[in-house]
Each structure stands twice: as structure tokens, then as C-alpha cells.
N, C-alpha and C positions, 0 to 999 in steps of 0.2 A: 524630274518628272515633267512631261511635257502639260500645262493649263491647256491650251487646245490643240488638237487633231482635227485638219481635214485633210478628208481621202477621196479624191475622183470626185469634185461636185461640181456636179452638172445645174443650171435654173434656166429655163427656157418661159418666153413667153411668148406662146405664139410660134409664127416662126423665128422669132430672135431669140440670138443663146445669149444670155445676160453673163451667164457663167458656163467656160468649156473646162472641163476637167481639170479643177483648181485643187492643188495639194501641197500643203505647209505643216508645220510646227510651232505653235510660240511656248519656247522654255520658260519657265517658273520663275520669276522675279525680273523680266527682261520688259523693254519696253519697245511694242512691238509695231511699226508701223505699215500701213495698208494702204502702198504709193500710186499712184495713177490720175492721169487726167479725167476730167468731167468726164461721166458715162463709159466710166472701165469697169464698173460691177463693183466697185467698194461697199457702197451702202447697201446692192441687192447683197452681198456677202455679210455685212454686218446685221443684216436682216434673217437671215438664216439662222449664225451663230446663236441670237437669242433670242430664236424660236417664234421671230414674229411674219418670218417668209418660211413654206416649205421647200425643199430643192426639191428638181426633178430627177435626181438620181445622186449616190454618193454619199458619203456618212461625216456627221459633225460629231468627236468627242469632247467632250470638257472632263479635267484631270483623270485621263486617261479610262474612263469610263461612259458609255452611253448616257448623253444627259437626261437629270430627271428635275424636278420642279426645285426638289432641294436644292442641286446643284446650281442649278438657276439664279436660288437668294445668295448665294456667294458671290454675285457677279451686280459691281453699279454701272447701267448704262445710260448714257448723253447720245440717242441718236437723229433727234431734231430739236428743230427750236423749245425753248422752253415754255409752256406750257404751265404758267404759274395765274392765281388769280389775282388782276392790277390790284384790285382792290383791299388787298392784305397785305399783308408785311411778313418780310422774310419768316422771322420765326412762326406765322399761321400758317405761311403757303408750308414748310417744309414738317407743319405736326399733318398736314393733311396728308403728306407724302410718307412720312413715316406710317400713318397708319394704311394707307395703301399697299406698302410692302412688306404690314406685316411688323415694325419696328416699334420699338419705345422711343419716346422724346429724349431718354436720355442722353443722343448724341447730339443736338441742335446746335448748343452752346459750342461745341468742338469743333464742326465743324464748320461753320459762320468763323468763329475765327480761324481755320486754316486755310480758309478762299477770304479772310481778309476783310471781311461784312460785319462784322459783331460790332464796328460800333455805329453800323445803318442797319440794324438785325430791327430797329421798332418801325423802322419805312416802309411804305407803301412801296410796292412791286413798280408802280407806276411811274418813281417819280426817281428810277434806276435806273442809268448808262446802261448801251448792249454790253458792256464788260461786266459792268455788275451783275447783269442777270446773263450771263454765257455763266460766271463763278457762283451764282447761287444753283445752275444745273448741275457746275461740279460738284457743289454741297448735299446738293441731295443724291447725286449718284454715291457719296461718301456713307449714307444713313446705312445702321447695320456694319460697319466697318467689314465691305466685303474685301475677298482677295483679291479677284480680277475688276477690272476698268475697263469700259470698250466705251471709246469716243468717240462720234463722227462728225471731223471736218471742229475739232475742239476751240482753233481761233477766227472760225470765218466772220467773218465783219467785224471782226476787233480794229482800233487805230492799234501803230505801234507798243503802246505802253500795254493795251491791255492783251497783247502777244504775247511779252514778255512775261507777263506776270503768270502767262496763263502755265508756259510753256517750264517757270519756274515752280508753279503748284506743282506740274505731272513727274517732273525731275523730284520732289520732297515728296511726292508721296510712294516714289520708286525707291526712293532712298531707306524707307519706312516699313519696304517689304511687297508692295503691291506690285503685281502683273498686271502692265500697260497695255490695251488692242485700240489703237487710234488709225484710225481711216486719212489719209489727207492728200492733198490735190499740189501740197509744196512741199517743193524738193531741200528746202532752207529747213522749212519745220522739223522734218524726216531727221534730215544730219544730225542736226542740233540738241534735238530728244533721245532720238530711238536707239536703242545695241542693236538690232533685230530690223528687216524690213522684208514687203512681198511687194514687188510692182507689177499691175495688173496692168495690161492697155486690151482692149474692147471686150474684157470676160477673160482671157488669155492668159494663167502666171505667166511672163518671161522671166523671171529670177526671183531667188529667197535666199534670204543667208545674214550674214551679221552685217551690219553697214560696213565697217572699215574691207570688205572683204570686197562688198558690190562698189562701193562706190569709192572703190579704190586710185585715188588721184597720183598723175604723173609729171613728171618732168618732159619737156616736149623742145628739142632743141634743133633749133631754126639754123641751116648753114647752106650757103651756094660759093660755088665756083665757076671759072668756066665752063669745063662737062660736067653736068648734072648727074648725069648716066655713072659717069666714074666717081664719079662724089660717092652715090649711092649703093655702087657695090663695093667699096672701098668702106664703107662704114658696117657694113651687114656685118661682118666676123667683130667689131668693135664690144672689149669687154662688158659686159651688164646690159648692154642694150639688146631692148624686148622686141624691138623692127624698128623697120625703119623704112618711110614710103617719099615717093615724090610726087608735088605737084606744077604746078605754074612757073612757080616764083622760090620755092624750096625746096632741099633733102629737107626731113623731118627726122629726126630717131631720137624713138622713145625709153628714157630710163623708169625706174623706179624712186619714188619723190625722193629729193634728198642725195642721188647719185650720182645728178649728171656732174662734171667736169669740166667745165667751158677750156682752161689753157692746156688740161691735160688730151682734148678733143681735138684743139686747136694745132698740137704738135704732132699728135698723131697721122693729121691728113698731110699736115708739112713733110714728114720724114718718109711719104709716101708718094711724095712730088705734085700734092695737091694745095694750090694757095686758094686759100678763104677770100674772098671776098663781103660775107656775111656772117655771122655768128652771135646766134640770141636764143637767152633762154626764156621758156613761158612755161606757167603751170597750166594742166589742162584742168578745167573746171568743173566742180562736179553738174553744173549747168549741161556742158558741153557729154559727160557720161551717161547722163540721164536721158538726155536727148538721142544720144547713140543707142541703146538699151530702146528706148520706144519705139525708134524711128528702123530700126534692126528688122521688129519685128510684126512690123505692119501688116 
């Protein structure tokens, strides 16, 4: 079962298209990330989904039906800063919250301890790291144990550590059964979390599919000789390799990670009366994919 459907969504404001005809899938227990630089339409998208932007053309479903208010309490979302009062302490800020959505207090305890708070659950809001109160917004997007999750931008201004911890709550509670919708602006986050990803650049999908599929990494091997010219059509018919281009200073040709052959390469050009000069392998990075992917579709 697909948790959400869009089809053809259009958001215009103005004359600017925030969103041109964006259409995806995220399957049911996947964790789904929503890849793009600052001002690609992530958050006007994430604003749409629940229900707090309207689009100007195109349809959002959530599990596989037009959504309705109900559908809506099955869903905790983290789409800005949090919004707690300093002046209380976790467990008031999150009964205020529960009763806002409609919840019993009885999850408090739960979930204070699965963001790691329960034994700062009597503290003042006030006197919290941004890590702590990024993890008491996951806590309260936990209230109601819904199925779906929609984050945006989940570790921004965290230091390292509280990355990590952030990035290992959304992995345990994927683990638990929940459908992930996180928005983010890194390419490192994306890999590391998500099965699933959509990368937007200016409103625009250019790709959606499962990570290992988009950001599929290669082996990239470096070689020159004499003629370049003959290096490089000398390597095209070369078993497993995907192409193979020239620039400045190198042949390039690309395997599949894991396939290149550096002395089985090496012999190949020998026995074809071509001596190496050069010969290095590199991986290409998913830096280096992603940047191809945006810059592609400018």
C-alpha cells in the first residue's frame, strides 16, 4: 500500500512556481526522503501534504485515499522550530500537546524515553540544548503512536552527536513499523537514513526511486597512454564497462562498484599494443552523483 500519493502538483505563488508538476510514491514502512537544496519546494511540499498549504492544481492522497481529518491524526509532524513553552518542563509542554491533538497523557512516559529525555522530563524547556528540544519535537510528533512521520530538515542545527542520535531515533522507530516523510538539504543524511528518496531542484522532481538505485555509486578508472584517441576507442567494447569518456589528462571508463580490474585492464590494452602510462582507480561519490543529478537539470 502506497501511505502517500502525489499526482501532477502544481503551488504557484504569484508568478513563481514553488511546485511544477511533482509526482511520487512513498511505500508503507519505508523511510522516505525529500532531497534538495535550499528553495527546491521541500517545505512548500511538506506544507501541502498536511494540509497546511493548498496546491494550486494536482491531488495529495494519504493511504491510498483522499485525505480526511482522520487520516491526518495518523500522521506526527516536526515542520518547524519547536514551539514549546520555556517555562515548563517536558512532561507540561508535551500534556499541552497531547491535549491539542486530541491524545491521552498516556504516551508521555514512552515517549520521553525513546528521544532519550526521561531522566530531564522534570526540566524547564529553557535550560535544553537545540538537541534536546529538536528530540522533545520528535517526542511529541510520537503522541498517539501515529503510523506516518513527516520531518523537516529533522537535524538542522544539531552539533555532530546530536545528528547522530537524531538520525538513529528515525532508523528505531522505522524499525518499529513507522513510515518516514523527512525533507533535507543533505546528501549524507538522505544515504544514511532513507530506502526511498525524491530530489527536487527549483519545484522540479528530477528523480524518485529507492536510494541504492539513484544514487548508485561507481568505480571510475583513470588510465592514459600515448594516443588518448586510441586508448579510448580501444576500451569502449571493454567487458562491464558502462562508457567511457576523455578529458584533459585522462581515458575514464566506468564500471559497476566492485568490478573494475585494474591488471585484468592493464593486459587488456597491452595485448592490444597499447602501454599504460597511467592507471588508477577512484570511486565516484555520491557527492559527485548528486551534483550531477541537479546540475543535469538546471
Amino acid at each position: 500500500m502506497a501511505i502517500l500519493t502525489v499526482e501532477n502538483l502544481h503551488k504557484n505563488y504569484g508568478y513563481i512556481q514553488a511546485l511544477k508538476n511533482v509526482s511520487f510514491t512513498v511505500p508503507k514502512g519505508s523511510v522516505f526522503g525529500i532531497l534538495g537544496p535550499n528553495g527546491s519546494g521541500k517545505t512548500t511540499l511538506l506544507g501541502i501534504i498536511v494540509d497546511i498549504l493548498k496546491a494550486t492544481s494536482g491531488t495529495v492522497k494519504l493511504f491510498d485515499e483522499t485525505p480526511t481529518r482522520e487520516h491526518r491524526k495518523q500522521i506526527g509532524t516536526f515542520l518547524e522550530t519547536p514551539n514549546f513553552y520555556h517555562y515548563l518542563n517536558a512532561v507540561q509542554n508535551l500534556e499541552i500537546a497531547a491535549a491539542i491533538k486530541g491524545h491521552g497523557k498516556e504516551d508521555i512516559d514512552h515517549v520521553l524515553k525513546a528521544v532519550s529525555l526521561d531522566q530531564r522530563k522534570t526540566s524547564k524547556f529553557s535550560t535544553y540544548s537545540l538537541g534536546m528540544k529538536q528530540r522533545l519535537a520528535l517526542a511529541s510528533c510520537m503522541l498517539g503512536n501515529p503510523e506516518v512521520m513527516i520531518f523537516d530538515e529533522p537535524t538542522n542545527g544539531l552539533d555532530p552527536v546530536g545528528i547522530a542520535e537524531t538520525r538513529e531515533l528515525i532508523k528505531k522507530l522505522n524499525r518499529e513499523g513507522k513510515t518516514i516523510i523527512m525533507a533535507s538539504h543533505l546528501l549524507d543524511e538522505v544515504e544514511k537514513v532513507c530506502t526511498h528518496m525524491a530530489i527536487l531542484q527549483k519545484g522540479t522532481l528530477i528523480t524518485h526511486g529507492h536510494v541504492d538505485e539513484i544514487l548508485v555509486q561507481e568505480d571510475i578508472v583513470e588510465v592514459s597512454a600515448a594516443n588518448m584517441r586510441s586508448l579510448q576507442s580501444t576500451l569502449q567494447p571493454y567487458p562491464g564497462v558502462s562508457k567511457v569518456t576523455i578529458n584533459e589528462q585522462h581515458v575514464e571508463a566506468f564500471f559497476p562498484t566492485g568490478t573494475a580490474n585494474l591488471e585484468a585492464i592493464n593486459q587488456y590494452c597491452f595485448d592490444r599494443g597499447i602501454i599504460l602510462n597511467h592507471l588508477r582507480l577512484r570511486k565516484k561519490s555520491l557527492e559527485a552523483k548528486f551534483f550531477e543529478l541537479t546540475q543535469n537539470n538546471k
